[in-house]
KOLSE-739201 format. One line per 3 residues: number of its first residue (from 1); their letters; for each residue x, y negated, z of C-alpha. Coordinates in steps of 0.1 Angstrom, whole numbers, plus 2048, in hexadecimal, padded with zeros to 3 digits. Each point is the difference from the previous one (the first is absolute). Layout:
N
NUM	a	X,Y,Z | ...
% end
This chain:
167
1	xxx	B80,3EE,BE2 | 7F8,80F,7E0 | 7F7,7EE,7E5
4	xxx	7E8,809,7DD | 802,7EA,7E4 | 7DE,7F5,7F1
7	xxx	807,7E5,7E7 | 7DF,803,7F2 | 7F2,7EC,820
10	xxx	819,7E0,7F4 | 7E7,7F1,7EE | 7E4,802,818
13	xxx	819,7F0,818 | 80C,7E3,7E9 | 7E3,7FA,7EB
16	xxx	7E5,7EA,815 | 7F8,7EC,7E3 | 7E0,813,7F6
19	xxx	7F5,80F,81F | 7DE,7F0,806 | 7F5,7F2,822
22	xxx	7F7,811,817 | 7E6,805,819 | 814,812,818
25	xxx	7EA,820,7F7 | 814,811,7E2 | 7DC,815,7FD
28	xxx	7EC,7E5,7FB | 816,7F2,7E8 | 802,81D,7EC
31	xxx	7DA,804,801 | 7FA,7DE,7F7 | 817,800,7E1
34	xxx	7F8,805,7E3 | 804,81F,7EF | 81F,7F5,7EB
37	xxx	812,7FF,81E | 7F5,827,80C | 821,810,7FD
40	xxx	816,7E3,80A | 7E5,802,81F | 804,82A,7FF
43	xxx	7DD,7FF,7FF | 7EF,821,7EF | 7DD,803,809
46	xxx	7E9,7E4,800 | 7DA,80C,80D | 7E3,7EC,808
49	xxx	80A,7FD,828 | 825,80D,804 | 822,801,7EB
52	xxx	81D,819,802 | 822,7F5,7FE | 81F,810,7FE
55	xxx	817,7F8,81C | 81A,7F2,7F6 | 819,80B,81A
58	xxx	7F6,820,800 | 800,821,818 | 801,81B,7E3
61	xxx	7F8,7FC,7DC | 7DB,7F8,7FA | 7FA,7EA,825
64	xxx	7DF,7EE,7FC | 7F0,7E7,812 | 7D9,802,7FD
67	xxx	7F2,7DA,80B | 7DE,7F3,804 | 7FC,7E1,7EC
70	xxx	7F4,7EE,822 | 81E,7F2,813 | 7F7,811,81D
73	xxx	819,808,81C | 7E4,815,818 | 7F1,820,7F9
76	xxx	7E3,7FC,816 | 7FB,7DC,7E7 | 800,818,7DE
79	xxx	7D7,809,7FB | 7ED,80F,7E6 | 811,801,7E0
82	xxx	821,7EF,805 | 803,820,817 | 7F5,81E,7EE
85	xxx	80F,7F4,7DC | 824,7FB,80E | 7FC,823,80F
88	xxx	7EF,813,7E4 | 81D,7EF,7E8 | 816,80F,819
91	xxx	7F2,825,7F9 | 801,7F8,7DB | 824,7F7,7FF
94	xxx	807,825,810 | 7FA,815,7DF | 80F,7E6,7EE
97	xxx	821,801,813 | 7FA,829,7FC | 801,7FF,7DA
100	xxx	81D,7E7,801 | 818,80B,817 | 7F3,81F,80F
103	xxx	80B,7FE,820 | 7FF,817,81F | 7EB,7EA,819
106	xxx	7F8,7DD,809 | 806,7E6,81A | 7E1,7E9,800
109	xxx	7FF,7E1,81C | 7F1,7E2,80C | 816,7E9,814
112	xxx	7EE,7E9,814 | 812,7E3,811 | 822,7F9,801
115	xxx	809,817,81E | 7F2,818,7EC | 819,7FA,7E4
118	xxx	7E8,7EB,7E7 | 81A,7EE,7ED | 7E2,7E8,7F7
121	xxx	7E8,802,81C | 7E5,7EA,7F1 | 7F4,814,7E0
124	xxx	7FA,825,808 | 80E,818,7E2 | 805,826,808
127	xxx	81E,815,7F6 | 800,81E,7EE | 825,810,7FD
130	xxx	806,818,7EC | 814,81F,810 | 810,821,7F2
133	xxx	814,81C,813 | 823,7F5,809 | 7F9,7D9,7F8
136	xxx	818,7F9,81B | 820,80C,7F6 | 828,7F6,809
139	xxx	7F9,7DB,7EF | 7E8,7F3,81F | 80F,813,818
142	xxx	824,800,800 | 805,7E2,7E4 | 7E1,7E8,80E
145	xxx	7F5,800,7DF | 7E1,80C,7EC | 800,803,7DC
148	xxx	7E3,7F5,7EB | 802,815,7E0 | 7E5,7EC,7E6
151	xxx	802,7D9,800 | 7E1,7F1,80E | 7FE,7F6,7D5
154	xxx	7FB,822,7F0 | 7E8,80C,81B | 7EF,7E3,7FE
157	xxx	7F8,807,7D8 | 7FF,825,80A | 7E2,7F6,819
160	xxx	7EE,7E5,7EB | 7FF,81B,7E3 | 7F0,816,81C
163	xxx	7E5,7EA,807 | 7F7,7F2,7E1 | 7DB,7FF,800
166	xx	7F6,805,821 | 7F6,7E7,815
% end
């Protein structure tokens, strides 16, 4: 088996001392948080009825998760508001992952249910992905690896800068 170092995941590991409790929802937590604790949380966009947060295991460089605030886990349960917003923050994140990274296309998903491959079935949150020609190269194919150029960090100062003064 082939191994990559990632030191920089250590202290996430070993340090459980400040980690708040948690509801099981890692969402609502960062939703419920307060500001302060946005980028620990990778949380970039806060709007009046959804948040976007950066994945932190991500697909490609710039993976969001947009979230209504409602812990929701149903898409049929999601009504007025708390459905539209989450959606129209989705299109807004679009040109603003154009100007940032540029790239070729997108992967944009809703996962509902754990068959499906929600990861956390109870609190819907659409993926947009970020693709470009030739994103799949020798690394995930013949080394099971994929490489992550921009730490989750920089784009995330790169993205609030972005969206500083829209809400």
């Amino acid at each position: 088996m082939d191994q990559i170092w990632a030191p920089w995941r250590a202290q996430y590991i070993q340090d459980t001392s400040n980690r708040p409790p948690t509801s099981g929802c890692f969402l609502c937590d960062g939703i419920a948080a307060v500001e302060q604790d946005d980028r620990t949380n990778l949380l970039v966009w806060r709007r009046a009825r959804s948040a976007v947060f950066l994945n932190r295991y991500p697909y490609n460089n710039g993976h969001l998760l947009v979230a209504p605030l409602v812990h929701c886990g149903s898409l049929v349960d999601l009504h007025g508001a708390d459905l539209q917003e989450p959606l129209q923050t989705l299109q807004a994140c679009l040109p603003i992952l154009d100007r940032l990274l540029s790239p070729a296309g997108y992967n944009i998903g809703l996962n509902l249910g754990h068959a499906a491959g929600a990861g956390l079935p109870g609190h819907l949150h659409w993926h947009i992905v970020p693709r470009w020609d030739g994103d799949t190269n020798f690394m995930p194919v013949l080394g099971g690896a994929k490489v992550i150029v921009e730490s989750l960090e920089a784009f995330y100062d790169r993205f609030i800068k972005e969206t500083a003064g829209l809400s």
